[in-house]
C-alpha positions as semicolon CSV with decimal commas, in nm:
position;residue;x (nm);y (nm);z (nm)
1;X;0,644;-0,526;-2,206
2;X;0,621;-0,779;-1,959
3;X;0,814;-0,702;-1,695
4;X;0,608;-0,361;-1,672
5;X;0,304;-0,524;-1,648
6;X;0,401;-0,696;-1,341
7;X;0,569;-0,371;-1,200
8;X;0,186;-0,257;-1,251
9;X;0,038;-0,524;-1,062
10;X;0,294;-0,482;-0,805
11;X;0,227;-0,127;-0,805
12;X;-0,208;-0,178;-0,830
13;X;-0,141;-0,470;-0,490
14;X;0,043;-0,218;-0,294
15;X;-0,215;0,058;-0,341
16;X;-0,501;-0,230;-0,231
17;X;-0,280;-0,356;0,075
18;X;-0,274;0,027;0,173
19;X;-0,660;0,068;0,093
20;X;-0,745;-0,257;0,294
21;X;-0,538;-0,162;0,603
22;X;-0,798;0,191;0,575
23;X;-1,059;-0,084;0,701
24;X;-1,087;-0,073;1,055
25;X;-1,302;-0,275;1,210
26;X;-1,349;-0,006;1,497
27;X;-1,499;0,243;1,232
28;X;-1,692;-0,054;1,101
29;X;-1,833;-0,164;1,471
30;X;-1,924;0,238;1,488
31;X;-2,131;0,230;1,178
32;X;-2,336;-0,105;1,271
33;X;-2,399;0,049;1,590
34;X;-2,436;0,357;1,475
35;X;-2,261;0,482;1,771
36;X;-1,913;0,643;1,824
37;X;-1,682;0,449;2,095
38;X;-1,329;0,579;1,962
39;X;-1,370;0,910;2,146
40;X;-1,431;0,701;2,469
41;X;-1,171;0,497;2,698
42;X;-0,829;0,495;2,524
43;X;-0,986;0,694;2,226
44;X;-0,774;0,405;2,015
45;X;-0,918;0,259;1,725
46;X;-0,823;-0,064;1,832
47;X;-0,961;-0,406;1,968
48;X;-0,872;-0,361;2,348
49;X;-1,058;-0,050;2,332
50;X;-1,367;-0,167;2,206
51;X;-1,362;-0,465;2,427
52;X;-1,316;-0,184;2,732
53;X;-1,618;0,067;2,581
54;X;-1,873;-0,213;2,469
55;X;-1,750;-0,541;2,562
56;X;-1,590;-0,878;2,477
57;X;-1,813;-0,929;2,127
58;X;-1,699;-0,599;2,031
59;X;-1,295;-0,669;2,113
60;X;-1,359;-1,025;1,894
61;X;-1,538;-0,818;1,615
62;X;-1,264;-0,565;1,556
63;X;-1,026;-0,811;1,653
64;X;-1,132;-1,059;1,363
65;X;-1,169;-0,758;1,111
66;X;-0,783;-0,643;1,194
67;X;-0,668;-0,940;1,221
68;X;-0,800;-1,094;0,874
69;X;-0,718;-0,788;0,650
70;X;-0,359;-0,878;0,725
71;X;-0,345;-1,197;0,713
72;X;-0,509;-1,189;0,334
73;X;-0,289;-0,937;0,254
74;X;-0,015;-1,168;0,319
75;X;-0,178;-1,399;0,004
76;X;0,013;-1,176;-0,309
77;X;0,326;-1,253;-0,517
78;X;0,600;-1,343;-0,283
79;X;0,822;-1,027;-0,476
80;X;0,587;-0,774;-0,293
81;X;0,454;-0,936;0,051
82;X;0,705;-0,770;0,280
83;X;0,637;-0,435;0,085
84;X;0,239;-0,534;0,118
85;X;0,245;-0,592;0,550
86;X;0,410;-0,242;0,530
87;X;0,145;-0,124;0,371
88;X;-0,126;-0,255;0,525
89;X;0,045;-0,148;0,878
90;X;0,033;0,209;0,727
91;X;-0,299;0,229;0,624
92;X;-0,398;0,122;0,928
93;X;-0,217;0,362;1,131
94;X;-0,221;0,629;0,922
95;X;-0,563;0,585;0,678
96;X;-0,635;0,820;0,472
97;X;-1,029;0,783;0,457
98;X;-1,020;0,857;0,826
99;X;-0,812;1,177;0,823
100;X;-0,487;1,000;0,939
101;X;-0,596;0,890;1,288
102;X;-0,617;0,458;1,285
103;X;-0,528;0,224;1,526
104;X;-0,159;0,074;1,676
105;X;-0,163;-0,174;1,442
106;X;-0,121;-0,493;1,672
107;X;-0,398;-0,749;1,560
108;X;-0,316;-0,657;1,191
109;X;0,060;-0,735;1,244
110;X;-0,017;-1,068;1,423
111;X;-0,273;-1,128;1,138
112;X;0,026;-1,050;0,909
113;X;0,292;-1,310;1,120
114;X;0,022;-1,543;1,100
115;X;-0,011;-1,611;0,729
116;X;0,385;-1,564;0,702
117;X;0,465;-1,791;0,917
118;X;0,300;-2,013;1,160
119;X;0,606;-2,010;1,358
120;X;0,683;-1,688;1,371
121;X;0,283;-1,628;1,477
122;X;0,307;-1,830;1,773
123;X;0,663;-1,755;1,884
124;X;0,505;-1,349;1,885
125;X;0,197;-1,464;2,078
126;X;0,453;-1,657;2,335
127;X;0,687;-1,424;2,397
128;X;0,421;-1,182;2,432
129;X;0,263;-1,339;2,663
130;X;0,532;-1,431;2,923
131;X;0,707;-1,062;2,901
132;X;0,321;-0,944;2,925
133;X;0,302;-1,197;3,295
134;X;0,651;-1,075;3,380
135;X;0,580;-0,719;3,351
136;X;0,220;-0,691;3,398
137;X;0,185;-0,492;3,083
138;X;0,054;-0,658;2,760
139;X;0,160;-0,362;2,527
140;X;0,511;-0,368;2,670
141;X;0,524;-0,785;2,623
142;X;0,400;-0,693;2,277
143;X;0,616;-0,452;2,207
144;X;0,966;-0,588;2,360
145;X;0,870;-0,933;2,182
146;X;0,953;-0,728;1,845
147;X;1,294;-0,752;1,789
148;X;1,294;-1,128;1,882
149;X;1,053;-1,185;1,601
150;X;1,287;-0,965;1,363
151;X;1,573;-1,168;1,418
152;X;1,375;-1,515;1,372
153;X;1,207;-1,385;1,032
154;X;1,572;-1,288;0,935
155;X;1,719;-1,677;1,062
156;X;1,382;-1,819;0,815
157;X;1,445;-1,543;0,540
158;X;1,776;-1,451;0,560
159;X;1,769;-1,169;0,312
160;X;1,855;-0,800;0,369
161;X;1,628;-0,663;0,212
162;X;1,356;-0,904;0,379
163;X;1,485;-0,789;0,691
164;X;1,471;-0,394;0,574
165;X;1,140;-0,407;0,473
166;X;1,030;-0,611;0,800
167;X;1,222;-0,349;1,005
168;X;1,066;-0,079;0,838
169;X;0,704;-0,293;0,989
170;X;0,793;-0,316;1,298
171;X;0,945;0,054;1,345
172;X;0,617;0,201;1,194
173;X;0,401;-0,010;1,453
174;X;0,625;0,052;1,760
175;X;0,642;0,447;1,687
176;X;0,293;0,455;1,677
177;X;0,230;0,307;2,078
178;X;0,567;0,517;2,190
179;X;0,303;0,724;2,383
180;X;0,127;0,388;2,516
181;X;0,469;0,292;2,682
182;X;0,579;0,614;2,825
């Protein structure tokens, strides 16, 4: 009897990690100012975008909001985190209270590294950064600074199945932006 009650609570956290990742603070910025800015610039859902349609308190607003809905996600039983940043990724990509049609998924996933691990937080936001200067692109630093981070979650968790489930992260946010690269 007990071991089904916690596959139930592991089952009840995943279905809230996916529900919180459907907050995005884009739509939430929309409804305060009761006006529509992810049909404008990039047409993203996203931080950069609002920062480019209504400014720098805008990016930090939707910023904050992505960022902080996965980095409390993070705070569940350690059996289910991996399974929970998934989650949260997905409904934020894909949520289902906005037809399918969310952000990339960036500031959720470094809110996500940074409740993980501190290290692996600031080793993404490094080698961001210096691919970013290198190749004048932040979304391509971003996105080529992925498989780095993979391997140093694996060296600090070194668990296949971690490293599945991670995988499985980092291939749903990078298959969302493939269109941002090309």
């Amino acid at each position: 009897k007990e071991r089904r009650e916690v596959m139930i609570t592991m089952v009840i956290y995943a279905i809230i990690a996916y529900l919180i990742g459907n907050i995005l603070g884009a739509k939430l910025l929309e409804k305060i100012n009761k006006e529509e800015f992810t049909n404008k610039g990039s047409g993203n859902a996203g931080a950069r975008n609002a920062g480019r349609v209504l400014g720098p308190r805008a990016f930090l607003f939707v910023l904050a909001i992505d960022f902080f809905k996965g980095y409390f996600v993070v705070d569940v039983d350690p059996k289910i985190i991996y399974i929970c940043i998934v989650l949260v990724l997905l409904g934020h990509v894909k949520p289902i209270i906005f037809k399918f049609k969310g952000g990339k998924g960036v500031a959720t996933f470094f809110g996500c590294l940074a409740a993980l691990s501190i290290n692996l937080f600031l080793i993404m936001i490094l080698c961001t950064l210096v691919i970013a200067i290198i190749v004048k692109s932040l979304t391509i630093g971003f996105y080529s600074s992925l498989p780095f981070v993979t391997y140093i979650n694996y060296v600090e968790n070194s668990s296949f199945i971690i490293l599945g489930i991670f995988l499985l992260a980092v291939l749903l946010i990078s298959v969302v932006a493939v269109k941002d690269i090309e």
